[in-house]
NUDO-813205 format. One record per residue (C-alpha): residue in three letters; x, y, z. Coordinates in steps of 0.001 Angstrom, whole numbers, padded with zeros to 6 digits, always signed. Example, Ala and Ser with C-alpha at 12.3 -4.5 7.8 and 13.67 -1.06 7.14 Angstrom:
Ala+012300-004500+007800Ser+013670-001060+007140
// end
This chain:
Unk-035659+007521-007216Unk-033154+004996-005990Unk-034162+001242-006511Unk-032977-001714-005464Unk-032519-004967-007010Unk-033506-008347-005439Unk-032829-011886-006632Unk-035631-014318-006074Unk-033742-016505-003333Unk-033817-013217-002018Unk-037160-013712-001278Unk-036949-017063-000191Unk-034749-016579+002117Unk-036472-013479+004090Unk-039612-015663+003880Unk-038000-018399+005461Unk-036637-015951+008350Unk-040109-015335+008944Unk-041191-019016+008993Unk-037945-020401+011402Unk-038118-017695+013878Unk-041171-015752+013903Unk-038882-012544+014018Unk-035453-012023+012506Unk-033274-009118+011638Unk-029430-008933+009868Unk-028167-007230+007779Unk-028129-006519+003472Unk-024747-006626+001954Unk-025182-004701-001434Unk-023086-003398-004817Unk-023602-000077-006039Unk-024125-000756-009895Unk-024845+002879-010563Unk-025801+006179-009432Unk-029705+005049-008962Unk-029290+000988-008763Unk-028033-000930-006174Unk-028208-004677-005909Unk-028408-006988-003410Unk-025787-009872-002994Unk-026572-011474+000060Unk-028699-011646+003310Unk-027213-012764+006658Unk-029652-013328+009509Unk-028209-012089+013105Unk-028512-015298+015426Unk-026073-014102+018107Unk-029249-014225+020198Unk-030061-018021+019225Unk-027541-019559+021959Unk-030341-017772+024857Unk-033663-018975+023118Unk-034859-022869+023631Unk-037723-022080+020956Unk-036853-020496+018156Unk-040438-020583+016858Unk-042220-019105+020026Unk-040389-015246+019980Unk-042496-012362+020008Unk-039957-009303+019711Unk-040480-006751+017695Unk-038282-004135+016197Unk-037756-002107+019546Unk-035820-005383+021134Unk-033360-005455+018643Unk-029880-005552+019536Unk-028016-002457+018056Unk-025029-003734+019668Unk-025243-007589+018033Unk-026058-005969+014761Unk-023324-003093+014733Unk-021042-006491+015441Unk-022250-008473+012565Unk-022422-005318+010706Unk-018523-004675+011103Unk-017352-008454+010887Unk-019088-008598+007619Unk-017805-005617+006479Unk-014296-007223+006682Unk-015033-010787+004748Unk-016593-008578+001555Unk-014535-007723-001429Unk-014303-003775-001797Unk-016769-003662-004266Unk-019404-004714-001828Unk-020403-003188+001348Unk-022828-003692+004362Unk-025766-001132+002426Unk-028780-001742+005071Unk-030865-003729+007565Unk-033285-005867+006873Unk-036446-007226+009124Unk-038892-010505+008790Unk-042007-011176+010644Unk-044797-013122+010611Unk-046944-009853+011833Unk-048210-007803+009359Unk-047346-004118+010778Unk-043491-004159+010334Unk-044452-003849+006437Unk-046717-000727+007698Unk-044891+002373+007498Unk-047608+004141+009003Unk-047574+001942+011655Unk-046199+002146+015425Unk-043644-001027+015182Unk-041885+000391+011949Unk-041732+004121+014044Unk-039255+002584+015908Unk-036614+001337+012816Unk-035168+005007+012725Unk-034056+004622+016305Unk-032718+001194+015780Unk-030691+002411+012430Unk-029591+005697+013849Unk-028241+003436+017141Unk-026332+000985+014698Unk-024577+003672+013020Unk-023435+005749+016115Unk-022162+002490+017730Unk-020209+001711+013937Unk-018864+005175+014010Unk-017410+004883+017512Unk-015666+001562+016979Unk-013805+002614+013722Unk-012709+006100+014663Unk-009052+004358+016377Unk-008790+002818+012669Unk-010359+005391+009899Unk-012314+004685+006745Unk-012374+001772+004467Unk-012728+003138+001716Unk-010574+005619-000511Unk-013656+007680-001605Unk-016234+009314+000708Unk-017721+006809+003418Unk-021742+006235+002490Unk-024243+008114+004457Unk-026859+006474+002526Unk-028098+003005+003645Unk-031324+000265+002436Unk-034251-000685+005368Unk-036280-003930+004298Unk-039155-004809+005932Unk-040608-008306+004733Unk-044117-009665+006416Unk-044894-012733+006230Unk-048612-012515+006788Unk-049537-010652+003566Unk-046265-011271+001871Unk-045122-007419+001221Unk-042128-005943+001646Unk-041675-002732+002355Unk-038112-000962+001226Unk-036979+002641+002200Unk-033942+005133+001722Unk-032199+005856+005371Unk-030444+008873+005609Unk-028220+009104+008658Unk-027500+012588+010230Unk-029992+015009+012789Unk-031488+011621+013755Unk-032224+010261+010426Unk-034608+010490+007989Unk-036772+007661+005631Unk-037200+008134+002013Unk-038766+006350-000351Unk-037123+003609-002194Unk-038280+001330-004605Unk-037409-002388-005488Unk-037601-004823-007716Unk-037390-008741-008316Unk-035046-010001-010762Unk-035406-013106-012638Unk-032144-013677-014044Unk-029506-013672-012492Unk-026698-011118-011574Unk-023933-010826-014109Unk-020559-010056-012525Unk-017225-009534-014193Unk-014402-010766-011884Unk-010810-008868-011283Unk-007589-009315-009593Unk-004800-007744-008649Unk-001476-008182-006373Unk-000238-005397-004272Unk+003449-005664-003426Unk+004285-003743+000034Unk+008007-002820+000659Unk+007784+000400+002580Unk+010024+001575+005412Unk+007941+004355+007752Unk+010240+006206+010763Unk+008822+005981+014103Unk+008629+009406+015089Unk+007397+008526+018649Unk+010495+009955+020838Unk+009259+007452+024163Unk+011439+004095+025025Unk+007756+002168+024979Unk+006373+002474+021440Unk+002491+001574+020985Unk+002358-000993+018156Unk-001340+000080+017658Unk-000372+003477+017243Unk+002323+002801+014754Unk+000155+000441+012741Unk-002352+003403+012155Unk+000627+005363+011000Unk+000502+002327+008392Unk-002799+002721+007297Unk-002780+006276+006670Unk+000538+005828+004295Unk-000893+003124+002563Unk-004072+004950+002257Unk-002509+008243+000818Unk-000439+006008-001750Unk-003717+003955-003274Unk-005495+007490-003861Unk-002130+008987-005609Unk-001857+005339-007328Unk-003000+004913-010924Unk-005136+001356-011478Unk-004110-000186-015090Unk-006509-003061-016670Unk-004173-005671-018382Unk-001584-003305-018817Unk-003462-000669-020286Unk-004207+002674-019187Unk-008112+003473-019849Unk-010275+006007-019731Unk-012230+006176-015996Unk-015619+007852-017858Unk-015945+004565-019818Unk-018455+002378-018951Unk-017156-001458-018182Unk-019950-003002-020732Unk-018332-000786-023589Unk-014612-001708-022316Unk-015317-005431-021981Unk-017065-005683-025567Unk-014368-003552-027280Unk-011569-005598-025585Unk-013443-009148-026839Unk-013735-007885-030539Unk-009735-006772-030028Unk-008786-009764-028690Unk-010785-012337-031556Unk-008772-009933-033801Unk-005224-011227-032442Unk-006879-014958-032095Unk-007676-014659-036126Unk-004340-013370-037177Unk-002384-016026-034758Unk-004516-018553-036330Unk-003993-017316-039720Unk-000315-017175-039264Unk+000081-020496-037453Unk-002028-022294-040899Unk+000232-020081-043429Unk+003386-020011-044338Unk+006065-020968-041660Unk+006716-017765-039681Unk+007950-018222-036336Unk+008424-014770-035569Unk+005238-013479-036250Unk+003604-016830-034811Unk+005599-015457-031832Unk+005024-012282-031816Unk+001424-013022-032091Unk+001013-015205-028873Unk+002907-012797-026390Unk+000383-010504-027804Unk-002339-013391-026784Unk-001171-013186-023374Unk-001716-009750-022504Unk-005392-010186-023886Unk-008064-008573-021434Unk-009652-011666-020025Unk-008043-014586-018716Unk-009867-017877-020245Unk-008102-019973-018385Unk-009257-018577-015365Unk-012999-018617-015865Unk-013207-014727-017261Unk-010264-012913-014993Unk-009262-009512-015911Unk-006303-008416-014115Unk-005578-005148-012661Unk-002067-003628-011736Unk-001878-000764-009243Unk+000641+001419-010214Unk+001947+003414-007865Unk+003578+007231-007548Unk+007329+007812-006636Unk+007078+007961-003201Unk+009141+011595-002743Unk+006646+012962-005539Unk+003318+013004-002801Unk+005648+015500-000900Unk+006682+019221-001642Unk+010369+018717-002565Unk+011477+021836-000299Unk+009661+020482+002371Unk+012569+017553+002377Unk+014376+017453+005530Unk+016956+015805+007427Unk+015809+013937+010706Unk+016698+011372+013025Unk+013861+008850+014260Unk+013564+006847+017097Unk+013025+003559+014528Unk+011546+002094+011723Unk+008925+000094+010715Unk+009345-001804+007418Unk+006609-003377+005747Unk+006709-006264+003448Unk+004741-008829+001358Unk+001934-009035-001010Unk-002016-008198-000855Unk-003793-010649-002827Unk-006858-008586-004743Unk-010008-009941-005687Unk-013351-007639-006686Unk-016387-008019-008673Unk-017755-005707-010664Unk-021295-005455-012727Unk-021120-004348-016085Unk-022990-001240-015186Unk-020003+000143-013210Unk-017376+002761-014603Unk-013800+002319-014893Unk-014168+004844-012007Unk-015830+002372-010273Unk-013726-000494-010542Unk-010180+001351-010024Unk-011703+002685-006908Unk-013001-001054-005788Unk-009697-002295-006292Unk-008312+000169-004219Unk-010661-000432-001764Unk-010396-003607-001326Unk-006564-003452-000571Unk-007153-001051+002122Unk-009948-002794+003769Unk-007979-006002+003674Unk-004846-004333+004627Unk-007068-002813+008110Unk-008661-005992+008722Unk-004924-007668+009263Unk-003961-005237+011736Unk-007184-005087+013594Unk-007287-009061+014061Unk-003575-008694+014842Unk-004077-006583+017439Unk-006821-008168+019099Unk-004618-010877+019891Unk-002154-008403+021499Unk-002216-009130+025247Unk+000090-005625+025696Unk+000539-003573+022584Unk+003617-001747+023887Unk+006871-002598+022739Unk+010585-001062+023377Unk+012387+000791+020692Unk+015463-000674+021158Unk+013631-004163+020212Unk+013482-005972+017020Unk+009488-006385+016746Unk+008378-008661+013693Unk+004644-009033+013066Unk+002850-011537+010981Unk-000329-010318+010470Unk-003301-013211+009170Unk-003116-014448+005206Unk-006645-013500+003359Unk-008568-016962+001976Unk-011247-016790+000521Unk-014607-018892+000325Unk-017481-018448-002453Unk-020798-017520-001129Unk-024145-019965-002470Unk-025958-018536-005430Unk-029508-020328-004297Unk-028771-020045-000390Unk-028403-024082-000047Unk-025238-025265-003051Unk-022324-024113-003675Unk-022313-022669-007592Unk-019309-022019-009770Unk-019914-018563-011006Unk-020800-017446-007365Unk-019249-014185-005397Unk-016323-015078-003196Unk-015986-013606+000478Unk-013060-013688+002240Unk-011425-014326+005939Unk-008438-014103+007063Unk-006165-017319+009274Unk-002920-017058+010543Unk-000529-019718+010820Unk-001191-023141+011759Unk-004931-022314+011719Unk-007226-024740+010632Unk-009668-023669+007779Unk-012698-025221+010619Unk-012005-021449+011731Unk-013789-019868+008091Unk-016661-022315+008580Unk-017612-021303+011856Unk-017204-017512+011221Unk-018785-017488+007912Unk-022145-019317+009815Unk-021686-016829+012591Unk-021464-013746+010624Unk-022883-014489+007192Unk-025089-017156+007842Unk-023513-019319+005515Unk-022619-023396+005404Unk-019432-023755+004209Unk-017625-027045+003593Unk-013857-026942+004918Unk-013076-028298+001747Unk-014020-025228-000981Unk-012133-022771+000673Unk-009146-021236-001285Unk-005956-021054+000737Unk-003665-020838-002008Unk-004202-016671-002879Unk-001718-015842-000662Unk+001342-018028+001034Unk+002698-017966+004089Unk+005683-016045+004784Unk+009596-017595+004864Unk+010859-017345+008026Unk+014131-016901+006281Unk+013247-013217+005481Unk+012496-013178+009267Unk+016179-014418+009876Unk+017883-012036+007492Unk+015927-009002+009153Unk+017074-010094+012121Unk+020646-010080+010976Unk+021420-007573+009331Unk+019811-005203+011763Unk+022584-003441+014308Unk+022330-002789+017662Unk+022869-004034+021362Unk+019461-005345+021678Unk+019110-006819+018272Unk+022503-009284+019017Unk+021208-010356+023042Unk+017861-011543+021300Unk+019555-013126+018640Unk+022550-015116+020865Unk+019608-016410+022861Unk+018498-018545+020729Unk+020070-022600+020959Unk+022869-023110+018101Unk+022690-026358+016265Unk+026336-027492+016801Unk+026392-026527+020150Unk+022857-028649+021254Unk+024424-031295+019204Unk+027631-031443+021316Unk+025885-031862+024698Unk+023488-034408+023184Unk+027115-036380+022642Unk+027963-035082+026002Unk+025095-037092+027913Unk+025534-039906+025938Unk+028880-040730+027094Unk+028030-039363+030551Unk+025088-042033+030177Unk+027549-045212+029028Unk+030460-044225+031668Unk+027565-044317+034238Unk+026231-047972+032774Unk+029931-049255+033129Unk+030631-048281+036689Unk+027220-049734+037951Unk+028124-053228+035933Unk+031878-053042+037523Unk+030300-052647+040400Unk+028354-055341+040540Unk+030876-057700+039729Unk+033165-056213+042464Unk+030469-057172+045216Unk+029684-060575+044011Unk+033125-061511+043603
// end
């Protein structure tokens, strides 16, 4: 039977739900540890509703008036800010009445509709921009119901598909807490993909799908090494982490030993570049980092399927994906290689989709030099307790684009995650922004009629400089004919 594992400020915080607002719902964001366990990271209350209420405390709605199409919002949104190792795994409920706990009652008949609603409405608003994931999407999904009146939760399997079905689940409460083992990566882009769209309006949307699905076929052909080693993906991460430790106080001993010996500088040497590529980074609070390797592009193709074609354009692709997942020690190598590849993807579809929400008309010509900048990723660390900010805690993640303030994170993370974040503990230093010098040079050096009228419309510094000289004397010759003038009369 699957189970699923709760922290105690779990608890607090679905009993305080019950106690602010009578009723709440939101949804569970959840890692898969293993096959059977999956734990709970983080609650977030939906309060999209809160703005129409003037008393919180006096709402009497049960699970029929919930908002499928609030919670499908929240649902997505959230989906975006998690690392790829975590994903939106269920729904939860709190109440001060006693029968949402009741499976056998008539309130909790109606959480099949609401979950089954939730899912068609997340289904139809990701089909224009695929999967987020690089493995099979989850069909699977948690339902916790906590009442407030005799303080029992109730937790159960949903199954989505022929209207859904409940299964039982079972939970548990866990002391301690969760261990997680953090890793990060960089993923370089520098791709050029034709435009094969033969019309003189291209649709920027269109072609930025075109970008997902290459990326996405590259990151499942891609091979994931852990600090430069190539390991084995039916190995557990406890075994890897505790046989990479014992390996790594080996090299600590003999580049201590060496150091306190006789004078040896090469070996001394030899034995701190080896110290570098140790598995964990100290200095970073535990790091391990991750390279994904990827295939030579013409090898994902049939070689006599090669051919010779002229396209309509180009779209070239370039800068860095900044990669951060966290993984418990119950996970496979499996498991992480595919988070980390996940979590490139998702953040790689989250850009374009707030990119093109901004579009006011996503059409472009293709005789036009079109440069995006889609949003940097920054990332903010979610409360361990649900009130202070703790060290070791899981970080989220939004995304700003230039000249955004980070005031922007802070509302969104309250909004979505329900989550107060001070404008000062967000990282915005994972990722920088982009020279507009590479913007210049593309500019340049591409050809084309089009390409020189947009760039000889833009103001040339010795040329704005000469008329600035220009009015200036225009100005003074002006002064000295009014003061000649004015003599001239009064003389």
């Amino acid at each position: 039977m699957r189970t699923v594992l709760l922290s105690k400020s779990d608890e607090l915080y679905l009993e305080k739900c019950a106690q602010e607002h009578s009723f709440s719902y939101g949804i569970i964001i959840g890692h898969q540890a293993d096959v059977s366990k999956s734990i709970v990271v983080h609650l977030a209350r939906n309060s999209e509703e809160d703005a129409d209420l003037e008393d919180l405390t006096d709402v009497r709605l049960t699970i029929r008036d919930i908002n499928s199409q609030a919670l499908a919002s929240q649902w997505l949104s959230a989906s975006k800010m998690c690392p790829g190792s975590f994903d939106v795994i269920g729904i939860f409920i709190a109440s001060v009445r006693p029968d949402v706990a009741n499976e056998r009652s008539e309130e909790f008949k109606n959480a099949k509709k609401v979950f089954s609603d939730v899912y068609d409405l997340l289904l139809k608003t990701n089909n224009s921009f695929g999967v987020y994931t690089t493995d099979m999407a989850q069909t699977d999904f948690v339902f916790l119901s906590y009442s407030l009146a005799d303080k029992t939760l109730l937790c159960k399997n949903y199954t989505y598909g022929n209207g859904g079905t409940f299964s039982n689940m079972d939970f548990r409460f866990v002391e301690k807490p969760f261990e997680w083992i953090q890793f990060e990566c960089n993923y370089d882009l520098d791709d050029v993909i034709p435009i094969v769209d033969t019309t003189r309006r291209i649709n920027i949307e269109e072609q930025f799908q075109n970008i997902i699905s290459t990326i996405r076929k590259y990151l499942i052909a891609s091979e994931v090494f852990l600090q430069n080693e190539l390991i084995d993906d039916t190995m557990d991460l406890q075994t890897f982490i505790k046989k990479k430790k014992l390996k790594d106080d080996k090299l600590k001993t003999n580049s201590t030993t060496s150091a306190g010996g006789a004078a040896n500088p090469s070996a001394s040497s030899a034995a701190s570049s080896m110290h570098l590529l140790s598995p964990i980074d100290s200095s970073s609070g535990g790091v391990i980092r991750a390279n994904i390797i990827m295939p030579v592009k013409c090898q994902l193709d049939n070689p006599m399927d090669i051919k010779v074609r002229e396209f309509s354009g180009t779209l070239r692709m370039s800068g860095m994906i900044f990669s951060r997942v966290y993984c418990n020690p119950r996970n496979s190598i499996a498991d992480v290689k595919r988070y980390l590849r996940d979590d490139v993807l998702r953040s790689l579809i989250t850009r374009i989709q707030v990119y093109c929400d901004g579009l006011t008309d996503p059409h472009v010509s293709n005789e036009a030099v079109y440069i995006s900048e889609p949003p940097r990723r920054v990332f903010f660390a979610i409360p361990s307790d649900g009130s202070s900010t703790s060290g070791n805690a899981v970080q989220f993640s939004e995304y700003l684009f230039r000249g955004e303030a980070p005031t922007v994170v802070v509302a969104q993370a309250k909004q979505v995650l329900d989550v107060e974040l001070d404008p000062e503990t967000i990282y915005l230093d994972a990722e920088g922004l982009p020279d507009d010098v590479n913007f210049n040079s593309m500019q340049t050096d591409t050809e084309g009629e089009e390409s020189r009228r947009l760039t000889s419309t833009m103001p040339k510094r010795e040329l704005s400089r000469s008329l600035y000289m220009v009015g200036i004397a225009v100005a003074l010759l002006v002064l000295l004919a009014s003061v000649a003038l004015h003599y001239t009369m009064n003389g």
